[in-house]
C-alpha positions in Angstrom: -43.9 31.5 -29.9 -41.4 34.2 -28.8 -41.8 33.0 -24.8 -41.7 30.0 -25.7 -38.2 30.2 -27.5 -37.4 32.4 -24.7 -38.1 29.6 -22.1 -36.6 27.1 -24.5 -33.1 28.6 -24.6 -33.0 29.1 -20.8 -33.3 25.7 -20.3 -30.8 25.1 -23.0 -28.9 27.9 -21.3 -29.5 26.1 -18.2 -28.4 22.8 -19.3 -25.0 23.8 -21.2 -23.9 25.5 -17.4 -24.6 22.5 -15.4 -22.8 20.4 -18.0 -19.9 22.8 -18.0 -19.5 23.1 -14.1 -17.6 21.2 -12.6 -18.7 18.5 -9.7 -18.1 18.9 -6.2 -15.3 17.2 -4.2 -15.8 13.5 -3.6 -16.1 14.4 0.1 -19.0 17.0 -0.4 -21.0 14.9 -2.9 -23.8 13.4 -1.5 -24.9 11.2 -3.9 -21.7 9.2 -3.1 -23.6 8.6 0.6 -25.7 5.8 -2.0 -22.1 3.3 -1.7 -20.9 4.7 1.6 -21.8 3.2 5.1 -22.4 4.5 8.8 -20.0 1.6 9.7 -17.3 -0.8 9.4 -18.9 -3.8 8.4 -17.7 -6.7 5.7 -19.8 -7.1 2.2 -21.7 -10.3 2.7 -20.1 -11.6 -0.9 -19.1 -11.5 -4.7 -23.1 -10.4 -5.5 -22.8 -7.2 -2.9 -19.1 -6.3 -3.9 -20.4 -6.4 -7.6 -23.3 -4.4 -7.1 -21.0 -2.0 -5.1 -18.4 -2.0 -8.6 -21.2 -1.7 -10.5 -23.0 1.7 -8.5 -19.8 3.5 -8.0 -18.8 3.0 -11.9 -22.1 5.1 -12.7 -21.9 7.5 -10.2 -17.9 8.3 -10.9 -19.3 8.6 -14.5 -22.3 11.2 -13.6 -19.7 13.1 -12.0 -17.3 12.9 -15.0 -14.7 10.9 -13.4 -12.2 8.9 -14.9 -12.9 4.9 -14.7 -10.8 2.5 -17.2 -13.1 2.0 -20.4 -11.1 -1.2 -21.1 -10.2 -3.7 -18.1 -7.4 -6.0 -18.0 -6.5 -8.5 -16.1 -4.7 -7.6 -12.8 -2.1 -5.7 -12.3 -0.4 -5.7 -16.1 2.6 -3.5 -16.5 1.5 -0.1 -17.6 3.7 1.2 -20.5 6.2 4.3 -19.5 5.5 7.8 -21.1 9.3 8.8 -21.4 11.0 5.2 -22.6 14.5 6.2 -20.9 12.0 5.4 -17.5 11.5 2.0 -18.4 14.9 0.2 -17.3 14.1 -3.1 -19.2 15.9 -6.2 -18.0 17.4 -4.6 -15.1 17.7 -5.0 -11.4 17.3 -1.6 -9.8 17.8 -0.9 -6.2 15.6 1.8 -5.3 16.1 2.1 -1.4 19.1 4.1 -2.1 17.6 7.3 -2.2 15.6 6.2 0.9 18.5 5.5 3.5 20.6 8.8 1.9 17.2 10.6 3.5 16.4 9.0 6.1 19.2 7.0 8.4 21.4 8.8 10.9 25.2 8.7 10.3 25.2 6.9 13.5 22.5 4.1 13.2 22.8 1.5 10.2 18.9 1.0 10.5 15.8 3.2 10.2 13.7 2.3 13.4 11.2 5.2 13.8 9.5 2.7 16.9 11.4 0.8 18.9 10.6 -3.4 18.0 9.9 -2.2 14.7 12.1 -3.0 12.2 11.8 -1.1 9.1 13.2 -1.5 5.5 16.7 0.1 4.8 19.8 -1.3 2.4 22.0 -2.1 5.3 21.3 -3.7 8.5 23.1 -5.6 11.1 23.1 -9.3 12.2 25.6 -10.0 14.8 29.2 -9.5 13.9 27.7 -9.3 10.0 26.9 -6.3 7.9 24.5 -7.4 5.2 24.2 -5.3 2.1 21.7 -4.8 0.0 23.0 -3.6 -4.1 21.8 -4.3 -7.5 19.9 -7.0 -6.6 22.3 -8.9 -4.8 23.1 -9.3 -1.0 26.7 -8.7 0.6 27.6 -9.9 3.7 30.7 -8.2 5.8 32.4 -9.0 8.3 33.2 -5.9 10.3 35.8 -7.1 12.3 37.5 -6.7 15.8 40.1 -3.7 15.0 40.0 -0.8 12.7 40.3 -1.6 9.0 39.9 -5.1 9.6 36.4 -5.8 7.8 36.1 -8.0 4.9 34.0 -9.4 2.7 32.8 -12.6 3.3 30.1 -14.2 0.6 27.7 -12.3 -2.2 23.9 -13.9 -2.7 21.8 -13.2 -6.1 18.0 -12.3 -4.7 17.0 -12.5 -8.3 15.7 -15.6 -9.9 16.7 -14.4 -13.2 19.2 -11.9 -14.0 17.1 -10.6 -17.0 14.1 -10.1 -14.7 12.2 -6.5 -14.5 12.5 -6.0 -10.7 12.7 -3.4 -8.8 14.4 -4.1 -5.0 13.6 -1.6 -2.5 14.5 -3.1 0.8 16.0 -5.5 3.4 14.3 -6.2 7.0 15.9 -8.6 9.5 14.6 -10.8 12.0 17.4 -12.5 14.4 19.4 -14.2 11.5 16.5 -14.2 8.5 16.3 -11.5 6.3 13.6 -10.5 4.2 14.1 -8.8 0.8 11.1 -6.6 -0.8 10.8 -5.7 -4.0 8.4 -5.3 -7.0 8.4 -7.5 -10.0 7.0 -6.4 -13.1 7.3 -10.3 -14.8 5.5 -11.4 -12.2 3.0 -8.4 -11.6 3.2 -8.3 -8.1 5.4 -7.9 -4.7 8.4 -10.5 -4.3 9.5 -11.2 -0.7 12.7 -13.2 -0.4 13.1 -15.2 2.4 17.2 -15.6 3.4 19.1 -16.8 6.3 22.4 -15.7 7.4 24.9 -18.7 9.5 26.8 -17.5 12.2 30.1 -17.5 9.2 28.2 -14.7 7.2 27.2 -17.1 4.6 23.6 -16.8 2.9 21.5 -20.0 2.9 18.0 -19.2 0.3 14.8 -20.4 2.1 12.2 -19.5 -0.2 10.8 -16.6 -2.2 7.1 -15.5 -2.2 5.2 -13.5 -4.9 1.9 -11.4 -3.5 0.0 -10.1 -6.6 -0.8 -6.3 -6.3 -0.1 -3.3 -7.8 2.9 -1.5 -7.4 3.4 -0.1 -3.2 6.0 2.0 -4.1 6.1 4.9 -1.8 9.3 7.4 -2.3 8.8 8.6 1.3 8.0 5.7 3.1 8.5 1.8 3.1 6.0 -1.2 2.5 7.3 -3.4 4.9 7.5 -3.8 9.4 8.7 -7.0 11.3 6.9 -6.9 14.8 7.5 -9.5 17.1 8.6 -11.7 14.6 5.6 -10.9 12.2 5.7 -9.5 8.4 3.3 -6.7 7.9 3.1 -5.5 4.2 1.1 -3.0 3.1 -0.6 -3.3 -0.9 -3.4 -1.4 -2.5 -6.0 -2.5 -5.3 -6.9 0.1 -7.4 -10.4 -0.8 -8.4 -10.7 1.9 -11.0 -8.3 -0.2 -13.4 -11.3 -2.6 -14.0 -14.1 -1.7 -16.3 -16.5 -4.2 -14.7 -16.6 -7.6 -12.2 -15.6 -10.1 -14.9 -11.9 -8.2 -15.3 -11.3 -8.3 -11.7 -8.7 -11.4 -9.8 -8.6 -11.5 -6.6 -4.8 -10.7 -5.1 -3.0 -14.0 -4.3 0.4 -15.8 -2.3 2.2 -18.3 -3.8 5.6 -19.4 -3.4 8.0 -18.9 -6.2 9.0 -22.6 -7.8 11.6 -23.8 -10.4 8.8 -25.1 -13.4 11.7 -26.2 -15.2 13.1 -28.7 -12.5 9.2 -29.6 -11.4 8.7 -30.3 -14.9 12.1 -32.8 -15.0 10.5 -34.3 -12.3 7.1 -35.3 -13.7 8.7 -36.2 -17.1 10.9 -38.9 -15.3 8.0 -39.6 -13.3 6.1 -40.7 -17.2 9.2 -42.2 -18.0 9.4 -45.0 -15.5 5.6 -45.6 -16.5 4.7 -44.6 -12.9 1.7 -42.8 -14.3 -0.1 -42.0 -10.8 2.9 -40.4 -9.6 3.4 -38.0 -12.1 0.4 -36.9 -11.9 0.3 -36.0 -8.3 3.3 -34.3 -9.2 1.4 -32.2 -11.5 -1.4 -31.0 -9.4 1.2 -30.3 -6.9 2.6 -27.9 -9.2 -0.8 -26.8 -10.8 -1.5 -26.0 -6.9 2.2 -23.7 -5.9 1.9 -21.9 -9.6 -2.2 -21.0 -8.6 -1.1 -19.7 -4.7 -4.1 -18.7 -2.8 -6.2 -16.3 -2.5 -5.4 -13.1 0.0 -8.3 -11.8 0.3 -12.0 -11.8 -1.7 -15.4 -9.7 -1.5 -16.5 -11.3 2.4 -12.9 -10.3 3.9 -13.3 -7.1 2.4 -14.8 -4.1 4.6 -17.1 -1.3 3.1 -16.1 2.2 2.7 -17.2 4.5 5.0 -15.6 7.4 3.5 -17.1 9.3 0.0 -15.1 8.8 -2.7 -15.5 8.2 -6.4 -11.9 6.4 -7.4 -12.0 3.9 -4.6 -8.8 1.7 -3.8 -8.8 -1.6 -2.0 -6.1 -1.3 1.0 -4.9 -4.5 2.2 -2.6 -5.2 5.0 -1.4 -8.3 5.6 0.4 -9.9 8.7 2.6 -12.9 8.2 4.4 -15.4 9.8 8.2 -15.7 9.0 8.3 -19.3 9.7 9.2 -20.7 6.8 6.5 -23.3 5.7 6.6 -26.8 3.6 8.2 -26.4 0.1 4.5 -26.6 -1.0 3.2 -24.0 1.2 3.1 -19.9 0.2 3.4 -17.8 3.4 0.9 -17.9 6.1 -0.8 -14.6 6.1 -3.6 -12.6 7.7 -5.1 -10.0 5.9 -7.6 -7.2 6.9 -8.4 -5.3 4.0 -11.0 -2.0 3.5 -11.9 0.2 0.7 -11.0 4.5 1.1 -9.6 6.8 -1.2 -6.3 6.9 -2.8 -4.2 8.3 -0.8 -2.9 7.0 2.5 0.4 6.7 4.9 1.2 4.0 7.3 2.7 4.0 10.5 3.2 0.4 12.6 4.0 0.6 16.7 4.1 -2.7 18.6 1.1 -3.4 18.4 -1.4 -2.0 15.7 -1.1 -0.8 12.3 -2.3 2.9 11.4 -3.0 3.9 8.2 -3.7 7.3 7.4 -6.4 7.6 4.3 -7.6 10.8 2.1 -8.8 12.0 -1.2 -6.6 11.5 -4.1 -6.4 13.9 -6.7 -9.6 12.5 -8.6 -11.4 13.2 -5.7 -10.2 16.7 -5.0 -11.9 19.5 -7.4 -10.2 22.8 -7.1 -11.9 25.6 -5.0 -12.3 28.4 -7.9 -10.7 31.2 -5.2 -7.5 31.8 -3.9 -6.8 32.3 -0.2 -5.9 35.8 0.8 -2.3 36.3 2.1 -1.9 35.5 5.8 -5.2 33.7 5.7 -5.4 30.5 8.5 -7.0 27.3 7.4 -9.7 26.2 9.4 -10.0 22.8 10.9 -13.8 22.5 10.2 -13.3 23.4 6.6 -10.3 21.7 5.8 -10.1 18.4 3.7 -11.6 15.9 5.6 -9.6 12.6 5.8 -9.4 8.9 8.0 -7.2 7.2 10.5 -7.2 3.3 10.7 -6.1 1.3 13.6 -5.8 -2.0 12.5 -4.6 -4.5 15.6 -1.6 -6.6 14.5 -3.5 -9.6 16.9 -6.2 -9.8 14.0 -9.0 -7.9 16.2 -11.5 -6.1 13.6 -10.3 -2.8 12.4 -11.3 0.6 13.9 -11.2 4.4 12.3 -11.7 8.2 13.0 -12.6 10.8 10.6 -9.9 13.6 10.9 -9.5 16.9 8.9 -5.7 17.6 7.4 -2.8 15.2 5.8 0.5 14.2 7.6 4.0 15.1 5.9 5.3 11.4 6.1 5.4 8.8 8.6 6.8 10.8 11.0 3.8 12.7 11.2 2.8 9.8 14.0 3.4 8.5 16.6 1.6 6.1 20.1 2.4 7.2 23.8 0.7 4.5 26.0 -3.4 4.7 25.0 -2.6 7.8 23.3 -2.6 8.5 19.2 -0.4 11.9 18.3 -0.2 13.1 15.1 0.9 16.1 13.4 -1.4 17.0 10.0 -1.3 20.0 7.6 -4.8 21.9 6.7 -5.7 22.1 3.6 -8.8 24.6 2.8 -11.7 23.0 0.5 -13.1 26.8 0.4 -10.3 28.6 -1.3 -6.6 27.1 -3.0 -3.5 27.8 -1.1 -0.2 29.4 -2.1 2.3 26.6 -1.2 5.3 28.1 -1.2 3.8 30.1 1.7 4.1 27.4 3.9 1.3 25.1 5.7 -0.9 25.6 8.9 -0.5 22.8 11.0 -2.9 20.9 13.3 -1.3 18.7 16.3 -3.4 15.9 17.8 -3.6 13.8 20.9 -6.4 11.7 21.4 -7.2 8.5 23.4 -7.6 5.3 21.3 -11.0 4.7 22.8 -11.8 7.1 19.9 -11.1 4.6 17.3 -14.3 2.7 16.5 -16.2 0.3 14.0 -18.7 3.3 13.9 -16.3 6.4 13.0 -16.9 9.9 14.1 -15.6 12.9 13.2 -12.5 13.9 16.2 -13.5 17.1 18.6 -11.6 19.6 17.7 -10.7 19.7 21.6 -8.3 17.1 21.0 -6.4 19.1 18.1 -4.2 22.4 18.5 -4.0 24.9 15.5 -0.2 25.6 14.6 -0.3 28.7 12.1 2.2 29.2 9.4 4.7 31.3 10.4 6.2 31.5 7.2 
């Protein structure tokens, strides 16, 4: 009786340790390898996509990992800890703090790649400053002579002064500007569509609502032009939806005035022309619905372990403004990674940078000695994307290390460069030490639909030199 209460509380023993531990890292889990593929290849539909939901639920479960007990439908506004965060019913511009950081005293534009335009407050379009503040758009006329500029007409980007949305940035494309923002009313991104006319005066074209959850980067912008060409970046977090049945699919529609459409039908009745009204109607029922961005068969597997996965869509879209019935025409390549990621655009491809978010990351129970090096091979492993602006099929590397910002990249002819700091998975880092540093120059043949990890003959160790 004794050895057997003996074996008894070992198991229990046993038991209560492995329940306490913790698990590993997403990234050293195996048992994550059961929803993560060899390859870049598309699920075949909604039955493999729900199956995939359904498997990485349990597993992020097993491993204690947080998924929403109670799903919602997409993208609803979460509700602000601190309530002096939550700005209702304001406009906000909050690519302020972005240009203060980032733009020269010289250049009125942040243009890390030259034919990439990038998002700032202020740009230039001809003899025109336009001016991005509160919401609204300035335009300027700067004048032939010293202290000769002067204002010249003031645009409202909002449809509704009361609306919760936050503006971030203006990009310009010969004389159309694009406005990008986030808007909380209509849970998802807001692209305005303007034209400026050789006087400085604003002409509205249209404005265009892509559902998704908030992009907001403090360090980086949403938004390229390239040749003419919109690329947006916007993430799904899957981990907000308890199971398949909570889950929409992210669409574009163009914003519409219901009020006047509804004028319209409502005359339409009036004059007993019964047929037309009702046309008018499922034109209506057609702009308010949009279409779909993206769904399971555009979407392409993961093939990185992770347990909080995140759709990552980028889309590509013309700037020619379509019909008034029309959303945008957009292209969208979409894959699912890990939280976090960075994105850098060159002429030609998109790059996106993807690693472990914090619910993937378990603390290493040591600390680092002082002066200790990180080592490539044991550092957190992470992802680059090349996605080809043309539409091609995406391509990816596995790396080791993080970049600082967007500025961590960069393309030289067939050449990627990028400069990533080495984080140690076997022991936790001081960080007010510093950060060892890898460079890396590889050719883009390296990229592929099969990923592999990078030779460490294309990377240089930089150590922290304090």
């Amino acid at each position: 009786m004794k050895s057997i209460g003996l074996i008894g509380f070992g198991i229990l023993l046993s038991a209560c340790q492995t329940l306490s531990s913790e698990p590993p890292s997403a990234f050293d889990d195996t048992r994550l390898d059961q929803i993560t593929w060899d390859g870049l290849e598309k699920f075949s539909g909604d039955n493999e996509f729900k199956t995939y939901m359904r498997e990485a639920r349990k597993l992020s479960e097993k491993r204690d990992g947080w998924w929403a007990s109670n799903g919602y439908t997409l993208l609803a506004q979460a509700e602000c800890e601190n309530p002096e965060d939550c700005m209702d019913d304001e406009i906000v511009v909050t690519g302020a703090s972005r240009s203060a950081s980032s733009a020269s005293p010289v250049s009125i534009t942040n243009v890390q790649t030259q034919g990439v335009d990038e998002g700032d407050i202020v740009k230039q379009i001809g003899d025109h400053l336009v001016v991005l503040q509160d919401g609204r758009l300035f335009s300027v006329d700067m004048g032939n002579t010293s202290g000769s500029m002067e204002f010249i007409d003031r645009f409202n980007v909002y449809n509704d002064e009361n609306s919760d949305t936050w503006y971030d940035e203006i990009l310009t494309y010969k004389n159309r500007i694009l406005v990008t923002g986030y808007s909380y009313d209509e849970e998802g991104t807001e692209l305005s569509v303007v034209d400026l006319n050789s006087e400085g005066k604003f002409e509205k074209v249209a404005t265009f609502y892509i559902s998704s959850d908030d992009y907001y980067d403090p360090e980086n912008y949403a938004t390229r032009i390239v040749n003419g060409k919109l690329v947006i970046y916007t993430p799904l977090y899957l981990t907000e939806y308890y199971d398949w049945e909570e889950l929409e699919w992210p669409v574009i529609r163009r914003w519409v005035d219901e009020e006047a459409w509804d004028d319209r039908i409502d005359a339409a009745y009036d004059a007993d022309q019964d047929q037309q009204a009702e046309a008018l109607e499922a034109k209506l029922d057609r702009m308010i619905s949009g279409k779909n961005l993206f769904d399971a068969r555009n979407i392409y597997k993961p093939v990185q372990r992770t347990a909080a996965p995140v759709v990552h869509s980028v889309s590509v879209c013309s700037l020619d403004a379509p019909s008034d019935e029309e959303p945008l025409d957009c292209r969208n390549t979409a894959f699912i990674g890990p939280e976090r990621q960075e994105m850098y655009v060159s002429g030609n491809d998109v790059f996106m940078w993807i690693g472990p978010g914090w619910d993937d990351i378990m603390d290493p129970e040591d600390s680092c000695e002082a002066g200790q090096m990180a080592d490539i091979k044991t550092s957190i492993p992470s992802a680059f994307y090349r996605i080809p602006i043309d539409g091609v099929h995406p391509e990816a590397v596995f790396v080791k290390g993080e970049p600082i910002n967007q500025f961590s990249f960069e393309t030289f002819g067939d050449e990627f460069r990028a400069v990533l700091k080495l984080t140690s998975t076997e022991c936790e880092q001081d960080w007010d030490s510093g950060a060892d540093l890898t460079v890396m120059n590889f050719p883009m043949s390296k990229f592929s639909r099969t990923p592999s990890e990078l030779s460490t003959k294309y990377q240089t160790l930089i150590p922290n030199i304090g």
